[in-house]
C-alpha beads as a LAMMPS data file, in Angstrom:
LAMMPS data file: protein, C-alpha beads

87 atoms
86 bonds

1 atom types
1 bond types

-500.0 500.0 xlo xhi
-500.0 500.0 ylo yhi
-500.0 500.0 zlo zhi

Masses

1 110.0

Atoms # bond

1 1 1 -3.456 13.356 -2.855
2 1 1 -5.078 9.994 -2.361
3 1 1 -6.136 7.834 -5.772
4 1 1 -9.017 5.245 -5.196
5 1 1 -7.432 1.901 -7.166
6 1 1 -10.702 0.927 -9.139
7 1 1 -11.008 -2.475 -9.774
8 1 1 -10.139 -5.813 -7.694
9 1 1 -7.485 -7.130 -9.162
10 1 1 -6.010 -10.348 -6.755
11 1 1 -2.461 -10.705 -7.401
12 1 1 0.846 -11.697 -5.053
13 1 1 2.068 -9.258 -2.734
14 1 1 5.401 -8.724 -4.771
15 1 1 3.812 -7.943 -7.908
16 1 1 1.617 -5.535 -6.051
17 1 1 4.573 -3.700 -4.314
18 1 1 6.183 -3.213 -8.076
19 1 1 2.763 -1.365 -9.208
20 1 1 3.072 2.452 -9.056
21 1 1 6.504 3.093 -7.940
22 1 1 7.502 5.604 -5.684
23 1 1 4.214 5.715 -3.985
24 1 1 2.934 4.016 -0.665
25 1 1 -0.143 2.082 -1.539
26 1 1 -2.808 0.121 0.665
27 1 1 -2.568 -3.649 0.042
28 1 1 -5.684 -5.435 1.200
29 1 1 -5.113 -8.781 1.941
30 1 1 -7.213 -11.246 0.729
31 1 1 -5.398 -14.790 1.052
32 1 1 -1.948 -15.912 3.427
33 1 1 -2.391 -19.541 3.006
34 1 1 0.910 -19.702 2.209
35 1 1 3.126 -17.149 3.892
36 1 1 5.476 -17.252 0.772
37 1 1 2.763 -16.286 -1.446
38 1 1 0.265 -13.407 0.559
39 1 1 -2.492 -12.436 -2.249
40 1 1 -4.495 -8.921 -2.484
41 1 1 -5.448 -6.118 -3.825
42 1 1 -4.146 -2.858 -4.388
43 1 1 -6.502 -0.510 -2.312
44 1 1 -5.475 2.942 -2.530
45 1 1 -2.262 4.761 -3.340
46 1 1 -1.023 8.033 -2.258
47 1 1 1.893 9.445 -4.511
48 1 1 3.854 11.844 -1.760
49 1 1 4.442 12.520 1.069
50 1 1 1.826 14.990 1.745
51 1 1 -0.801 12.550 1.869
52 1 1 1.049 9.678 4.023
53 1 1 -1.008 10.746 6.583
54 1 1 -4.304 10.434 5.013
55 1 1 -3.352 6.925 3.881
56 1 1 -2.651 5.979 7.183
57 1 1 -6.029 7.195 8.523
58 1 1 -7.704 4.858 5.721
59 1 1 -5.720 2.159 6.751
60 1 1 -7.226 2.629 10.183
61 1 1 -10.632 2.975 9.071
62 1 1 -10.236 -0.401 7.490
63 1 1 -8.496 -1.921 10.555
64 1 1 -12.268 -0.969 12.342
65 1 1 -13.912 -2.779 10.014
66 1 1 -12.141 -5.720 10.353
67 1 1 -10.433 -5.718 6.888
68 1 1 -6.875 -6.466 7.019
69 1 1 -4.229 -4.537 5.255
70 1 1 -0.935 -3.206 4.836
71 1 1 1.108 -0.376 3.662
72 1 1 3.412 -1.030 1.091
73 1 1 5.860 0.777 -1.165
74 1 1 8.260 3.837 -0.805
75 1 1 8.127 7.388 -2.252
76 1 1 12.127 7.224 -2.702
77 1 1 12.669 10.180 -1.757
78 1 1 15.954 9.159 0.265
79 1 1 17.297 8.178 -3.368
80 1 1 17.375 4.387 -2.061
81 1 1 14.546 1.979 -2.009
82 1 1 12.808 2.193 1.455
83 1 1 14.715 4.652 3.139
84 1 1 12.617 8.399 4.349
85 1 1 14.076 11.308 5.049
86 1 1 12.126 14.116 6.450
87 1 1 12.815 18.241 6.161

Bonds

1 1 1 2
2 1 2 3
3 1 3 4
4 1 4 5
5 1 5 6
6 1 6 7
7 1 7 8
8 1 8 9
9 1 9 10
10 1 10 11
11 1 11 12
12 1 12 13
13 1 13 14
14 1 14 15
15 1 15 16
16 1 16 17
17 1 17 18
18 1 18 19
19 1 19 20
20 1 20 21
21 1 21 22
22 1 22 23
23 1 23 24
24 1 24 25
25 1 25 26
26 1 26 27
27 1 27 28
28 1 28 29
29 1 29 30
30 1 30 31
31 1 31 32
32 1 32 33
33 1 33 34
34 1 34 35
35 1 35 36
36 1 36 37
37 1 37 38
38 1 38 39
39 1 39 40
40 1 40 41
41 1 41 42
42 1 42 43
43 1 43 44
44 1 44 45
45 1 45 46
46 1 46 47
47 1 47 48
48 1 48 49
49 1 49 50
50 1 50 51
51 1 51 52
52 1 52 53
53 1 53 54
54 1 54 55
55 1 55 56
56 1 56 57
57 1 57 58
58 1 58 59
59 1 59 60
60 1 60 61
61 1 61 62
62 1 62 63
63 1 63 64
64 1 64 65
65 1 65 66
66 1 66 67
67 1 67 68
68 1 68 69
69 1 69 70
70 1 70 71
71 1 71 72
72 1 72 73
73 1 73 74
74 1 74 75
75 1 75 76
76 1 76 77
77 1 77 78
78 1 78 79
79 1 79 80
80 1 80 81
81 1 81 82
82 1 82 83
83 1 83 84
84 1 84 85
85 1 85 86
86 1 86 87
């Protein structure tokens, strides 16, 4: 199941990516001025697996529009940060 992220918070990347853990999330990016320092918002989150695939298909619905964004996050269900594992 997707969640909608109300609000538009602008923080750093990293702070972002430590917001809901073990979900993938849609980061909108807003500023990457500095390359160090890429600022956003948290878009949209989906909290397993199941729904990976709808994320992605809002991700490309904003790549259409022109907005750019990225997925972040991991649903850890490898038991290590980052790493998937599929049945």
């Amino acid at each position: 199941m997707l969640k909608m992220i109300e609000g538009k918070k602008i923080v750093p990347l990293e702070v972002a990516r430590s917001e809901y853990p073990k979900t993938k999330k849609i980061f909108i990016v807003t500023d990457m001025a500095n390359m160090s320092d890429i600022k956003g918002y948290l878009y949209m989150v989906s909290e397993d697996i199941t729904s990976f695939d709808d994320l992605c298909q809002e991700r490309y619905k904003l790549y259409d529009k022109g907005i750019q964004s990225i997925i972040i996050g991991s649903y850890e269900n490898g038991g290590a940060i980052g790493v998937q594992y599929e049945f």
